[in-house]
C-alpha positions as CSV (number, residue, x, y, z in Angstrom):
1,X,2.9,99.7,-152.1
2,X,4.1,96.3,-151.7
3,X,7.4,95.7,-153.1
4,X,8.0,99.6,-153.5
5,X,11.7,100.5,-152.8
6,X,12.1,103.8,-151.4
7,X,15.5,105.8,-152.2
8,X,16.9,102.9,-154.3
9,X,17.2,101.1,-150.4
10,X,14.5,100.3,-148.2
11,X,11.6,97.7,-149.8
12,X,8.4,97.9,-148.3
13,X,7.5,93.9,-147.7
14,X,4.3,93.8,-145.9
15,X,1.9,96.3,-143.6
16,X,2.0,96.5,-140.2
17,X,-1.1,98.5,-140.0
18,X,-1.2,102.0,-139.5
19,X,-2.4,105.4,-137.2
20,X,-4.7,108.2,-138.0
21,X,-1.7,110.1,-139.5
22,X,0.4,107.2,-140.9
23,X,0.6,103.8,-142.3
24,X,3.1,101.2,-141.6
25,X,4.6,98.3,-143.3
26,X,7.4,96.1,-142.4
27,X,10.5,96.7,-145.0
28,X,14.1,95.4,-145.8
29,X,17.3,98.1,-145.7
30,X,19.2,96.4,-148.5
31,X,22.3,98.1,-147.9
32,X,22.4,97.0,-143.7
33,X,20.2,93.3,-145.0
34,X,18.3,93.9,-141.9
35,X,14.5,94.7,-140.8
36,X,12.9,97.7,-140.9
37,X,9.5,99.7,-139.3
38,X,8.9,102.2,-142.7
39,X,5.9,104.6,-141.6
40,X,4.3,106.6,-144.4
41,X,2.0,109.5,-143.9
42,X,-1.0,109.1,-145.5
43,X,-2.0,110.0,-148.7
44,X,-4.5,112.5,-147.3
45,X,-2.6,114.6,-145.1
46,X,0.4,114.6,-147.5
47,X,-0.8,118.0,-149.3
48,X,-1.3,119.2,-145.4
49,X,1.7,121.3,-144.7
50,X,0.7,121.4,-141.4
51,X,1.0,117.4,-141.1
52,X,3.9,117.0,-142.6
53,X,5.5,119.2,-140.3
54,X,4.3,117.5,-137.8
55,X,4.7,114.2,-139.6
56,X,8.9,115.6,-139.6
57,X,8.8,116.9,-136.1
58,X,8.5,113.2,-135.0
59,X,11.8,112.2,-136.6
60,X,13.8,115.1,-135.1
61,X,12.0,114.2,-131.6
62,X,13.0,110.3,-132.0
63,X,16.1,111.4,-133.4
64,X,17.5,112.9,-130.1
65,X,17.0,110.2,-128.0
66,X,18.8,106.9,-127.8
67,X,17.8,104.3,-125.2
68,X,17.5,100.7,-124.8
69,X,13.8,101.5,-123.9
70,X,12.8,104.0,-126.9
71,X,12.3,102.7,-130.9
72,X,15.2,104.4,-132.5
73,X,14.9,106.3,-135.9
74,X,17.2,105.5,-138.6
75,X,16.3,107.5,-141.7
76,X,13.7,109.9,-142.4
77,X,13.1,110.6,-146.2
78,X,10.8,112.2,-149.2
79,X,10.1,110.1,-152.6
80,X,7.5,110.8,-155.3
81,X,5.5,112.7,-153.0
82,X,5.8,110.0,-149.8
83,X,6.8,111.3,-147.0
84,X,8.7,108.5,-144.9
85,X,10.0,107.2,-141.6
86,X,12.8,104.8,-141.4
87,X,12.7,103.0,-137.5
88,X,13.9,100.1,-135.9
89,X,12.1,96.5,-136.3
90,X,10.8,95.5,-133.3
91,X,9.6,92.0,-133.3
92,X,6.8,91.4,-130.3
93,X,3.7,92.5,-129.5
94,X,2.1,95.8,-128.3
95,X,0.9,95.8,-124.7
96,X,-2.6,96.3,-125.6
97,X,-2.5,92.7,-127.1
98,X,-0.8,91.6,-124.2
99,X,-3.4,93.1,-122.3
100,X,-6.2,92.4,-124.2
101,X,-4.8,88.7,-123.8
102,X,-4.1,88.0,-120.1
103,X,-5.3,90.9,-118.0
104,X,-5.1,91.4,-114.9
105,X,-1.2,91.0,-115.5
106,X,0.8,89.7,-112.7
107,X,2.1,92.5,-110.1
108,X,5.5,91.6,-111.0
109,X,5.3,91.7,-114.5
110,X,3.1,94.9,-114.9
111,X,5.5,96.7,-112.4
112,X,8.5,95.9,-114.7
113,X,7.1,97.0,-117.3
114,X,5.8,100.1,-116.0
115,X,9.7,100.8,-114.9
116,X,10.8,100.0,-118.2
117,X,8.3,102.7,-119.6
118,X,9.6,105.0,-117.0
119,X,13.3,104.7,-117.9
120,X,12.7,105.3,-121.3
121,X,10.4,109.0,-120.4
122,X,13.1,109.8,-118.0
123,X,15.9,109.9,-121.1
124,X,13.2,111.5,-123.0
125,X,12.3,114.2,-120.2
126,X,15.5,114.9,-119.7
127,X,16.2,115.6,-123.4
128,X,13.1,117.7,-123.4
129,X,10.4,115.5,-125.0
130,X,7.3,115.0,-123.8
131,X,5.5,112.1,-125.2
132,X,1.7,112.9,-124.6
133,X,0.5,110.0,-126.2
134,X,1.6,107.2,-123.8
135,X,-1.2,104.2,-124.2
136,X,-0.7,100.1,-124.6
137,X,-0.5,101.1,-128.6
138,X,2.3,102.7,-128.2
139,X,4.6,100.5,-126.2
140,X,5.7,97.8,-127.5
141,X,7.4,94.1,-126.0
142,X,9.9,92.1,-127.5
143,X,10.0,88.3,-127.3
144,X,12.7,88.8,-124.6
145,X,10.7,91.1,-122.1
146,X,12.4,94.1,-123.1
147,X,9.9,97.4,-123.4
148,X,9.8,99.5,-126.5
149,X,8.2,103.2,-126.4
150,X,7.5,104.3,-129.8
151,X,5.2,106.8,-132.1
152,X,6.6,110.5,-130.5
153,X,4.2,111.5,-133.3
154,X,3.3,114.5,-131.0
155,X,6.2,115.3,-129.2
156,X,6.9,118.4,-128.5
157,X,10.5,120.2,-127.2
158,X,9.7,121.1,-123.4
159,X,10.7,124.7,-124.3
160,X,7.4,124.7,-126.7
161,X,5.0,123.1,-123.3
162,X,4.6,126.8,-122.2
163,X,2.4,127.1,-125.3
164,X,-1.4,125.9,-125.0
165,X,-2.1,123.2,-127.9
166,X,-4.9,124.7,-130.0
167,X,-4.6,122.2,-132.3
168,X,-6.9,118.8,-132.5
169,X,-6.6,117.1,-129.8
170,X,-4.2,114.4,-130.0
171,X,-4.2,111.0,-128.1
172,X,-6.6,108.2,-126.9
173,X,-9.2,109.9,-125.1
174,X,-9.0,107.1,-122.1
175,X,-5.2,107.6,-121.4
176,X,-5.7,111.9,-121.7
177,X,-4.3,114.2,-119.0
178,X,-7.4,116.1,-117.3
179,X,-5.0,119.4,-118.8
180,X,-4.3,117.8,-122.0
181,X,-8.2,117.2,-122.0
182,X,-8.5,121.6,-121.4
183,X,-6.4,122.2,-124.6
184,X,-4.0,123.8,-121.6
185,X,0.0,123.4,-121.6
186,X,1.3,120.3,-120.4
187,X,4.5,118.7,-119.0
188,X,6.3,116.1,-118.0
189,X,3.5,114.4,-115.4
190,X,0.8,114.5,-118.1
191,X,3.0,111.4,-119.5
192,X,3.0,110.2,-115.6
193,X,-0.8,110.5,-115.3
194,X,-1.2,108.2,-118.9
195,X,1.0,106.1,-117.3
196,X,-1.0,106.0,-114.0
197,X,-3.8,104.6,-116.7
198,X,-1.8,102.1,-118.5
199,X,-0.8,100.5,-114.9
200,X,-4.6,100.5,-114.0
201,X,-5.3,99.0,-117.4
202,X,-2.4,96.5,-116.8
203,X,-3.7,95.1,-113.3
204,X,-7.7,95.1,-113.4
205,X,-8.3,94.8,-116.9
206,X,-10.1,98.0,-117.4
207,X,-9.3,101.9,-117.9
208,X,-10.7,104.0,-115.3
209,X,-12.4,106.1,-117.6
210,X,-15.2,104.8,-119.8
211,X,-17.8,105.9,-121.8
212,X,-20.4,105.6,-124.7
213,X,-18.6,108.9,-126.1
214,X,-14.9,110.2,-126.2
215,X,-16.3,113.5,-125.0
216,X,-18.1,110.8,-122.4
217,X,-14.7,109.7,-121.2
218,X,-13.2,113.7,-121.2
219,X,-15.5,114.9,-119.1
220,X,-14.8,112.0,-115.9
221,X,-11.3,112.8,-117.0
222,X,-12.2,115.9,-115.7
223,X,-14.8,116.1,-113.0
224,X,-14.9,112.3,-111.7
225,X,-12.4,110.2,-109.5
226,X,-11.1,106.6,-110.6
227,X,-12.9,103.8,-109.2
228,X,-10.0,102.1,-106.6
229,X,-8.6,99.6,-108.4
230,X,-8.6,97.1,-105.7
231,X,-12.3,97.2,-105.8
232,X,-11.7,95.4,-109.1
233,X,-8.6,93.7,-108.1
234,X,-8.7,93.0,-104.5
235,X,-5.7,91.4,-104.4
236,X,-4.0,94.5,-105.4
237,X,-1.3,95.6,-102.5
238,X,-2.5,98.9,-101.0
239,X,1.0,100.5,-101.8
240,X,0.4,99.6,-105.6
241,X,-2.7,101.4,-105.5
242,X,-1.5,104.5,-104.0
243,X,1.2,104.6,-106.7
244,X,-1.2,104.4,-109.3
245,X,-3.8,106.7,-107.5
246,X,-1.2,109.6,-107.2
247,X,0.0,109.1,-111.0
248,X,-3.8,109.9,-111.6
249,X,-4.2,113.1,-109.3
250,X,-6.3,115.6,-111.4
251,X,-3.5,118.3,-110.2
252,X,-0.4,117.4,-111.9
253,X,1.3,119.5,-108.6
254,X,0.1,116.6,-106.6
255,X,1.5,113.5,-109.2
256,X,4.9,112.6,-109.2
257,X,7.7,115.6,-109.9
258,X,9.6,113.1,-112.6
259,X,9.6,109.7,-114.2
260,X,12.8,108.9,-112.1
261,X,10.6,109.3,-108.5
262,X,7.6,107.4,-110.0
263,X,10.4,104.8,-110.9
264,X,12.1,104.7,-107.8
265,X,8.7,104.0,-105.8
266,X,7.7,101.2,-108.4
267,X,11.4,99.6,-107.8
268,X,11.2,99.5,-104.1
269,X,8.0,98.1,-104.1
270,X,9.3,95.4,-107.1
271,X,12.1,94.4,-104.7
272,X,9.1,93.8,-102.0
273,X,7.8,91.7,-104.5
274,X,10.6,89.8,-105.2
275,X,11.4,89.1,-101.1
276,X,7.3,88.5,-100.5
277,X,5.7,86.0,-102.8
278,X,2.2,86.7,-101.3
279,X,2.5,90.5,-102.6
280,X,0.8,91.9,-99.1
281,X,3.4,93.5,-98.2
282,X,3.9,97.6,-97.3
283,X,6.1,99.9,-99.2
284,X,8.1,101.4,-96.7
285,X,8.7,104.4,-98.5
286,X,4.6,105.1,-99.7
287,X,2.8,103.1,-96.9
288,X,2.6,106.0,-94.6
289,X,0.4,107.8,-97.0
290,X,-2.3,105.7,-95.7
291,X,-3.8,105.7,-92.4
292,X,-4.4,102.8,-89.6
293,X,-6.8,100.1,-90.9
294,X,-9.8,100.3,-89.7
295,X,-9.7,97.2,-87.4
296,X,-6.3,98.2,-86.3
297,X,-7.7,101.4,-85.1
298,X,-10.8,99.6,-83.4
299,X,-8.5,97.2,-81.4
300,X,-6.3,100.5,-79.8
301,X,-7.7,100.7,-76.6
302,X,-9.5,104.2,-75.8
303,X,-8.1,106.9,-73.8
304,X,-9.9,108.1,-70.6
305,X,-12.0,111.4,-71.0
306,X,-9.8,113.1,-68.4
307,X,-6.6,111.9,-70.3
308,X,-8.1,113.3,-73.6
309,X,-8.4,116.7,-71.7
310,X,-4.7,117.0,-70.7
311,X,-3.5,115.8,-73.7
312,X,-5.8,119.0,-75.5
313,X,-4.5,121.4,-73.2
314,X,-1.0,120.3,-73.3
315,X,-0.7,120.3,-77.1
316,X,-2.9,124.1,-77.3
317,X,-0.1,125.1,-75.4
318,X,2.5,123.7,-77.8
319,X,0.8,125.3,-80.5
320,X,0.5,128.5,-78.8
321,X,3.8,128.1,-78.5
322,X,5.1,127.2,-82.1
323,X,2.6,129.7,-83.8
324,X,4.0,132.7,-81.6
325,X,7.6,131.9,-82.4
326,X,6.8,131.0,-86.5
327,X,4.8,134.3,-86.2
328,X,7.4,136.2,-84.5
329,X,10.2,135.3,-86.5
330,X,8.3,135.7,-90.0
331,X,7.7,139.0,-89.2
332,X,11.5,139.7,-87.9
333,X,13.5,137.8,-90.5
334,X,13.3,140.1,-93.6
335,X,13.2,139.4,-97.3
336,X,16.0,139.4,-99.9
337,X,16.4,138.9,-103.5
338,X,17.5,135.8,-105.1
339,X,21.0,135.8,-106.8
340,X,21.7,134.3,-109.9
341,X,23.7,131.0,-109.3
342,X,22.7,129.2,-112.8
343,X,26.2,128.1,-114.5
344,X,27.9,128.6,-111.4
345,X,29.8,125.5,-109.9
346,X,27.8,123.6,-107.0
347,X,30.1,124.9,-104.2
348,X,30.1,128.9,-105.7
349,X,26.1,128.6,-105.8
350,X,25.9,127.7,-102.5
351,X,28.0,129.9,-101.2
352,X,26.6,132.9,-102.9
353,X,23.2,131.4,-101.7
354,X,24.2,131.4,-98.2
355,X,25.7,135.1,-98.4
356,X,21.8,136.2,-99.4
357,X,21.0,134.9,-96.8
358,X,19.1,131.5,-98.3
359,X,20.0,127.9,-98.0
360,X,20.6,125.8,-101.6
361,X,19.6,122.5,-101.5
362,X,20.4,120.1,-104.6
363,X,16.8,118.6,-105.9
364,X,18.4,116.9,-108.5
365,X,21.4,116.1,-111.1
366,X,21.3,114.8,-114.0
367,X,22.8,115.1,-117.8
368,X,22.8,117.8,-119.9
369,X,24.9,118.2,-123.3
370,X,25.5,122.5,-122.5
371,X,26.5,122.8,-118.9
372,X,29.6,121.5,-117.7
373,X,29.6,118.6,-114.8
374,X,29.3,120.3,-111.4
375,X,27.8,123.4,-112.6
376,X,23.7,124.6,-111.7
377,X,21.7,124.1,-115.2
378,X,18.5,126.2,-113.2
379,X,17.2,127.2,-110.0
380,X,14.0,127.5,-108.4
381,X,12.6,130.2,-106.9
382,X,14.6,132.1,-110.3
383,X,16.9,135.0,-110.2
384,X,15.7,137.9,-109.4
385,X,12.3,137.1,-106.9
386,X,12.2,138.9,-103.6
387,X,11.5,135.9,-101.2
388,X,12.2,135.9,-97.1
389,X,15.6,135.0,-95.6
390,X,16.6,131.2,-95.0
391,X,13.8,129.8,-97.7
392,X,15.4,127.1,-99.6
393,X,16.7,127.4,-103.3
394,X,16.3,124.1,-104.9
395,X,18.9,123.7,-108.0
396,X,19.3,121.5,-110.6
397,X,22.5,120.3,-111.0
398,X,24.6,119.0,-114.0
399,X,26.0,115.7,-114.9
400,X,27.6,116.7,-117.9
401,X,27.3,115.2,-121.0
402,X,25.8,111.6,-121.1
403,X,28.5,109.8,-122.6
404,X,28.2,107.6,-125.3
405,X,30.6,105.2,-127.7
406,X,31.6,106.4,-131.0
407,X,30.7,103.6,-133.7
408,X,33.1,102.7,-136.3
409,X,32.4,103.8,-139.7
410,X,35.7,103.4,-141.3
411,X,34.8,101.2,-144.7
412,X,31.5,102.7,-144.9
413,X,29.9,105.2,-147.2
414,X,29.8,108.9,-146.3
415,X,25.7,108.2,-145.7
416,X,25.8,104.9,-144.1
417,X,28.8,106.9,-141.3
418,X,26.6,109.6,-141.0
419,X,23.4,107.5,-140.2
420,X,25.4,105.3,-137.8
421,X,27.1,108.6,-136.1
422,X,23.6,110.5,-136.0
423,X,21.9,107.7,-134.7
424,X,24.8,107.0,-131.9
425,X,24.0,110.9,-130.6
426,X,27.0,112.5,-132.6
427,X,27.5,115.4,-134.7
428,X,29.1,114.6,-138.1
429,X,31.9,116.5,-139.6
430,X,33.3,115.9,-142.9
431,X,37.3,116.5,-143.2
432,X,37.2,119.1,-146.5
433,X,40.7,117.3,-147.6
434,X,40.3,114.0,-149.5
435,X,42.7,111.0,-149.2
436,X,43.9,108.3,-151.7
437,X,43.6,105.0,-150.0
438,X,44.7,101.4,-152.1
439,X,42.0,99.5,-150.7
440,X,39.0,101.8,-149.8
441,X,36.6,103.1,-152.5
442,X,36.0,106.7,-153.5
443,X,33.8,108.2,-151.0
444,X,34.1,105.7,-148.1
445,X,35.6,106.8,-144.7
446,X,39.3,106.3,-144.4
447,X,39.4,107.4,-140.4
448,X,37.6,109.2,-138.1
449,X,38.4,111.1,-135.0
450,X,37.8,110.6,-132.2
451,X,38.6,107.0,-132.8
452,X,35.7,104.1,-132.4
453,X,35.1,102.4,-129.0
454,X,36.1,106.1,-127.1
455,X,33.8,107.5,-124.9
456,X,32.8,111.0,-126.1
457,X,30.2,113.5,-125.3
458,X,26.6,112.9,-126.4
459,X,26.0,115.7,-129.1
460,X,29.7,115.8,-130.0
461,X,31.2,116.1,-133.4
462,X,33.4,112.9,-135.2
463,X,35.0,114.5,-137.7
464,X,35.2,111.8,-140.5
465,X,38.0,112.2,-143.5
466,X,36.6,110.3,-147.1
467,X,38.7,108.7,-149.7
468,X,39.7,109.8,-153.2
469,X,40.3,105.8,-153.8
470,X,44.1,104.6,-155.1
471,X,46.6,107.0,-155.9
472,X,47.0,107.1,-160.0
473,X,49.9,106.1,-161.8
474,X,51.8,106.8,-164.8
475,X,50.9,104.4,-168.0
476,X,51.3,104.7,-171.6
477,X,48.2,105.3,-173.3
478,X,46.9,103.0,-175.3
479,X,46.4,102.4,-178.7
480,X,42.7,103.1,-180.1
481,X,43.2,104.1,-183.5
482,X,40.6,101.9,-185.4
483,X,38.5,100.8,-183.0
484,X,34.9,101.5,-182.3
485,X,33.7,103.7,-179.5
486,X,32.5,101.0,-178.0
487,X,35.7,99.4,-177.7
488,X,37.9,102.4,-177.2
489,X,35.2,103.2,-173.6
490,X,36.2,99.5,-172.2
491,X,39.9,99.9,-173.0
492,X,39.7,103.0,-171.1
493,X,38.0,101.8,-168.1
494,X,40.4,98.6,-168.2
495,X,43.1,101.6,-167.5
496,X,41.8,103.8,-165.5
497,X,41.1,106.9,-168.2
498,X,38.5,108.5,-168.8
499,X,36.9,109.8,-172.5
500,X,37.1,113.3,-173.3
501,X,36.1,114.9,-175.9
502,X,34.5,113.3,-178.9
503,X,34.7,114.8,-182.7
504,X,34.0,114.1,-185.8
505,X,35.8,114.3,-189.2
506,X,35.8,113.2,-192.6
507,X,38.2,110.4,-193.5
508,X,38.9,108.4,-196.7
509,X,41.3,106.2,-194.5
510,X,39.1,105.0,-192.1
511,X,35.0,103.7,-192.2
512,X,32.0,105.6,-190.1
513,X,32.3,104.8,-186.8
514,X,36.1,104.2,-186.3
515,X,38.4,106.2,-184.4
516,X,40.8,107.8,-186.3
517,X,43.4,109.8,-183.8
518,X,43.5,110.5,-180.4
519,X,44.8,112.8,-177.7
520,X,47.5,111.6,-176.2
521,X,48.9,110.0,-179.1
522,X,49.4,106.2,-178.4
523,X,52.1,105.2,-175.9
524,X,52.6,109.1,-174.2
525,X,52.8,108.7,-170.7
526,X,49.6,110.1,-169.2
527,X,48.3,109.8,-165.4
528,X,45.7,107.4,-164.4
529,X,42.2,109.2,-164.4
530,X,43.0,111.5,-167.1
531,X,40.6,112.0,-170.4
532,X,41.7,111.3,-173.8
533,X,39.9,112.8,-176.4
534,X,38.6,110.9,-179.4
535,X,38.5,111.5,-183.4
536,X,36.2,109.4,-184.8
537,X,35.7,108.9,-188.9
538,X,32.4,110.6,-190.7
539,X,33.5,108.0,-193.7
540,X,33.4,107.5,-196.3
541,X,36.4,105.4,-195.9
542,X,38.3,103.8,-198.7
543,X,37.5,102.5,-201.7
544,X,37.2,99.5,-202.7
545,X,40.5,97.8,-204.5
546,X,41.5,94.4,-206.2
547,X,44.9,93.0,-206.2
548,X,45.2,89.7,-208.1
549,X,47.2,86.7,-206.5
550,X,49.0,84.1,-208.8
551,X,50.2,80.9,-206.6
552,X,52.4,78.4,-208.4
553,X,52.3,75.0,-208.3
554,X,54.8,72.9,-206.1
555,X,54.3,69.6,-207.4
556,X,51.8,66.8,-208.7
557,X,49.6,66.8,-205.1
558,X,46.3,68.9,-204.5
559,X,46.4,71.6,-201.8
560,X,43.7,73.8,-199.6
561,X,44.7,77.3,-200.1
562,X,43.5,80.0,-197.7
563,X,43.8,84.1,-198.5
564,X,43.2,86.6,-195.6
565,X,43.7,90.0,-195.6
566,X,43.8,92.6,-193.1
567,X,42.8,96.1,-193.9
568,X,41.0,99.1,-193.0
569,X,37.9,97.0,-192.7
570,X,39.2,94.4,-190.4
571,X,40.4,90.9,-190.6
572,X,38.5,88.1,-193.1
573,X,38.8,85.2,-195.0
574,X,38.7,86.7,-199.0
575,X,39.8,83.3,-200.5
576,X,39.2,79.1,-199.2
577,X,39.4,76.7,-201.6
578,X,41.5,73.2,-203.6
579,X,45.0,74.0,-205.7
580,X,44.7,71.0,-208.3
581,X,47.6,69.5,-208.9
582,X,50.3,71.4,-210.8
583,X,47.7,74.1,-210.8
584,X,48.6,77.9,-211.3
585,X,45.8,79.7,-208.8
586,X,45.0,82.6,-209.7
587,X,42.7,84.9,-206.8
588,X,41.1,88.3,-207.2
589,X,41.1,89.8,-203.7
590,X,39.5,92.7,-202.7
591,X,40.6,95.1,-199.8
592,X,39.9,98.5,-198.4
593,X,43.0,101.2,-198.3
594,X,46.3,100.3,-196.6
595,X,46.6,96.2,-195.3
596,X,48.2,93.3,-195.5
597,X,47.6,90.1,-197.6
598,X,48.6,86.5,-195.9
599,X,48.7,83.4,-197.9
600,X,48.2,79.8,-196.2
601,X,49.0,76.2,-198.1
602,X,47.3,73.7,-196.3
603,X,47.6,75.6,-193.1
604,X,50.8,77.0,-193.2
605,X,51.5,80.6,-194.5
606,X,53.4,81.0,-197.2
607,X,53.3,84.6,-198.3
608,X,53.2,87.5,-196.0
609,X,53.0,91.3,-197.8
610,X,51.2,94.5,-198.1
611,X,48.6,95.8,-200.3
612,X,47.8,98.0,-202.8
613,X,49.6,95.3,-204.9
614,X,48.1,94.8,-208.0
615,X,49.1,91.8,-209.0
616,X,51.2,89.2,-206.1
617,X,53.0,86.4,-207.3
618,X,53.6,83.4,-204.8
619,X,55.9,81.3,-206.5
620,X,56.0,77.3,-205.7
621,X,58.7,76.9,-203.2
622,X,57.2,77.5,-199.6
C-alpha cells in the first residue's frame, strides 16, 4: 500500500496503524504539498454494505463540524475497490500514550484538557453529533498542547438517538455508558459519562471499571459504583472528584445537561487552580454538594436537649404551614395547555407564555443554521401538554447562524474551491455562465460571491463563477500542406486550433503519410480554438524522375560542386563532389513530382530553377 496514490493525489507514505474497521497511514496531498491522515476501511468489511455505510457516515458526521478542537475531514473518496478517508495530519501523540507515560497527570493539565474535549463535543452537540466513542484513543495532543477529537466512526445525527442501536456494540468497553452498555438510545451525556472515565483515567492512572472480561467490565458498568478516586489519588481536590463522580452517575438525568455546564464547572475550578498552587481549594460553585467534614461537624458544639425540642416544634409548624398552603394552592390553581411558541421571537413567546398562564424561562441559546437569532428553536414541556398554571416553560433559544469566514478560492480549480468552501462550512454553487479570463486557466475560479475574508452564515452558499481561459482571436491559418500529422498537431497547438476531421485519399502528388489539403485553406482567417480538418495522402506519390545537369567550366581551377533539390519528398543533398579543372560536369539527379533544383560552386549558388527539366545547363559564368 506504500507508495499507492489514490485519485492521481494523495500518496500513502507510511501506516499509522489502524482500528477494527479501518487502517491508517500517513500520506502526502500533492496538489496542497502538505500532510495528510488517509484512513482505509479494511479489506474485510469492504464487501460489507453495511460498513461502508457506516464507514461514509463518518465523513458526512466529521464533515459538519469545524473546530479548533475536532480533526477536520478534507476528502472522502472510492478507488479500485478502497474505500477512503482524507483528514487532517495531526502531529502529537494520543492521550492514552500520554497517559500510559506520566499518569496521574497534573490537575492542571488533565483539567485543560478535559475542557478542550469539552469545547470540541459542545460544537459537535450542538450540530447534532454524538460521539459515543470518546476514550484516550481517540483524542489526540499536538506538540503545542492543543486537543484533537477524532474517529466519529459511530456518530450518529441526534435526530437518529431516539432509535435503540441493535447493532454490535461499538466502543471500548471501559469508557461505555451504563445505556450504551443496554443496547438502549443514547445522548449527549453518554459522551459526558466517557468523559467522566477519561478524567478518572487522566488523574489516578486507572479506569474505574476493570475486569478479566469486556462482559466483566459491562456488568460493573452497570450494577457497581466507581471506586472514589481520591482513594487512589488522595491529593485529588474534593470538588474534582464530585465533577468526575456526577459525569459517571449511572442515570444520565443526574450527569451534566450539556458539554458547556460540565465545561463551565471544570473552568471555575481551573481558575482555582491557577490562584491556589496547593490545589485544596473549594469550588464555589460544586463545593456545596458535599456536606461538613467530619471533624468540622465534631467540633460544632451540641445543642441542649430542650433547645432541640423547640427547634422541632417550631419547624413542624412551618411545615404544617408550607404543606397546607402548597396543598391548597395546587389544588386551586388549575391546569392549562401549553402553546406553541417554537419560531416565535423571545419577547412574543413569553408573552404568549404568560397569557396561558405559565412563566418562560430561557435555559439556553445557542447557534443554529435554520432559526433566525432571537427566535425559540424548542420548548420544554412541548406544545400541546396539559400542565398546571405558573409551571415554568424552559426554551431554547437561537443564536443564529455561527458565522464563519469565506476562504478565497479565486486561482484554484473548481475541486480544490469546493474542498476549501465545504470544509470552511459553506455550500458551493457553480455560476452556469463561463468567463474568459487572460491570466486564469480553463476551469479555475475567476470570482466568487460573497467575497473572501466576509463573514457569512455557516451552511451558506458562495456562488463561484469558472473560467473559459483567454478570449480567442482571429489568425490566419496556417500552412500544413506537406507535412506529417505529427507536425501539422504541434503547429496547431502552437496556435491555438484544434484537429478536426481526418481523411484519407489517394494522391500521385504527395507520399503516404503527408497532408495533402486542408480546411480552412491556408491563410483564411479562422478563430482561435476552432478545428481544421485534415486530408492526408494514401500514396502512392510520384514517381521517380531524372533530370540531367551539365555545369561548365569557368576557368583552369578545381571546384566543390554541391546539387540539392527540393521536391515532394523533402529537402537532400543528390550531388557533392570536385569540378576538375576546365571540366564539363555532368549530374543525373533524381527527384519526385513538382521541386526545385539549386546548384552551389564552392558554397555559393549558382543556379536556382524548377524541375521536371530534363536536361539543365549551368553555363560557366556565376
Amino acid at each position: 500500500m506504500i507508495g499507492k496514490i489514490l485519485d492521481g493525489r494523495y500518496e500513502i507514505k507510511e501506516a499509522l496503524g489502524g482500528g477494527g474497521m479501518a487502517l491508517v497511514y500517513r500520506g502526502q496531498d500533492r496538489l496542497l504539498n502538505r500532510s495528510v491522515t488517509i484512513k482505509i476501511l479494511r479489506e474485510q468489511f469492504a464487501s460489507d454494505h453495511n460498513f461502508v455505510a457506516r464507514f461514509q457516515q463518518e465523513a458526512q458526521a466529521v464533515a459538519r463540524l469545524s473546530h479548533p478542537n475536532v480533526v477536520s475531514i478534507y476528502d472522502v473518496g472510492q478507488e479500485e475497490g478502497l474505500h477512503y478517508l482524507v483528514m487532517e495530519y495531526v502531529e502529537g501523540n494520543s492521550l492514552k500514550e500520554v497517559i500510559d507515560g506520566k499518569a496521574p497527570l497534573p490537575f492542571r493539565e488533565a483539567v485543560d484538557i478535559a475542557v478542550q474535549i469539552c469545547e470540541a463535543l459542545e460544537h459537535a452537540h450542538e450540530n447534532g453529533v454524538i460521539h459515543r466513542d470518546i476514550k484516550p484513543h481517540n483524542i489526540l495532543i499536538t506538540k503545542q498542547g492543543r486537543v484533537k477529537v477524532t474517529d466519529f466512526g459511530i456518530a450518529q445525527a441526534v435526530s437518529e438517538a431516539t432509535m435503540p442501536y441493535t447493532g454490535t456494540l461499538m466502543g471500548s468497553v471501559h469508557y461505555l455508558a451504563p445505556e450504551q452498555a443496554r443496547g438502549e438510545a443514547t445522548g449527549i451525556t453518554a459522551d459526558l459519562y466517557s468523559l467522566g472515565v477519561v478524567l478518572y483515567e487522566m488523574l489516578t492512572g486507572q479506569v474505574p471499571f476493570n475486569g478479566d472480561t469486556p462482559l466483566a467490565v459491562v456488568l460493573k458498568h452497570l450494577q457497581e459504583e466507581p471506586r472514589p478516586p481520591q482513594e487512589l489519588n488522595p491529593d485529588l481536590p474534593p470538588a474534582l472528584e464530585r465533577i468526575i463522580l456526577r459525569c459517571l452517575s449511572k442515570d444520565p438525568a443526574r450527569r451534566y445537561p450539556s458539554a458547556a455546564s460540565l465545561r463551565a464547572d471544570l473552568q471555575a475550578l481551573r481558575n482555582v487552580l491557577l490562584e491556589d498552587n496547593s490545589a485544596t481549594r473549594e469550588l464555589p460553585k460544586v463545593a456545596a454538594l458535599a456536606a461538613d467534614p467530619p471533624d468540622e461537624r465534631r467540633d460544632k458544639r451540641r445543642p441542649r436537649i430542650w433547645a432541640w425540642s423547640l427547634l422541632a416544634v417550631f419547624f413542624l409548624a412551618l411545615a404544617a404551614a408550607g404543606l397546607w398552603t402548597g396543598f391548597r394552592y395546587y389544588l386551586v390553581v388549575g391546569d392549562t395547555v401549553v402553546p406553541a411558541v417554537e419560531g416565535l421571537t423571545e419577547a412574543e413567546a413569553l408573552n404568549r407564555l404568560a397569557a396561558a398562564g405559565l412563566k418562560g424561562e430561557v435555559a439556553e441559546r445557542r447557534n443554529d443554521r435554520d432559526v433566525p437569532r432571537g427566535c425559540v428553536i424548542s420548548q420544554t414541556p412541548e406544545a400541546g401538554e396539559r400542565v398546571k398554571r405558573s409551571r415554568p416553560v424552559m426554551l431554547v433559544v437561537s443564536l443564529g447562524p455561527r458565522m464563519q469566514e469565506v476562504p478565497n478560492v479565486v486561482g484554484d480549480s473548481e475541486r480544490e474551491a469546493r474542498t476549501k468552501l465545504q470544509n470552511a462550512q459553506f455550500k458551493v454553487i457553480i455560476s452556469p455562465n463561463e468567463v474568459y479570463h487572460p491570466t486564469i486557466a480553463a476551469g479555475s475560479v475567476v470570482s466568487q460571491e460573497p467575497p473572501a475574508g466576509s463573514l457569512q452564515p455557516e451552511g451558506s452558499s458562495v456562488r463561484i463563477t469558472l473560467s473559459k481561459g483567454p478570449e480567442p482571436k482571429l489568425i490566419s491559418a496556417p500552412d500544413l500542406i506537406g507535412k506529417t500529422l505529427t507536425d501539422a498537431q504541434q503547429t496547431l497547438r502552437e496556435n491555438k486550433l484544434e484537429q478536426g476531421a481526418v481523411t484519407y485519399q489517394r494522391s500521385e502528388e504527395y507520399f503516404s503519410g503527408l497532408i495533402i489539403d486542408q480546411d480552412p485553406r491556408p491563410g483564411a482567417r479562422i478563430l482561435q480554438g476552432s478545428a481544421v480538418n485534415l486530408v492526408i495522402s494514401q500514396g502512392p506519390g510520384p514517381a521517380r524522375q531524372e533530370a540531367a545537369v551539365l555545369i561548365e567550366p569557368t576557368d583552369d581551377q578545381e571546384h566543390h560542386i554541391r546539387i540539392v533539390v527540393i521536391d515532394a519528398k523533402g529537402t537532400r543533398e543528390e550531388f557533392n563532389g570536385v569540378q576538375e579543372p576546365g571540366q564539363k560536369l555532368v549530374a543525373v539527379v533524381p527527384y519526385y513530382g513538382k521541386g526545385t533544383l539549386q546548384v552551389f560552386r564552392d558554397g555559393q549558388m549558382i543556379f536556382e530553377g524548377p524541375v521536371p527539366a530534363r536536361n539543365i545547363t549551368v553555363d560557366g559564368e556565376d
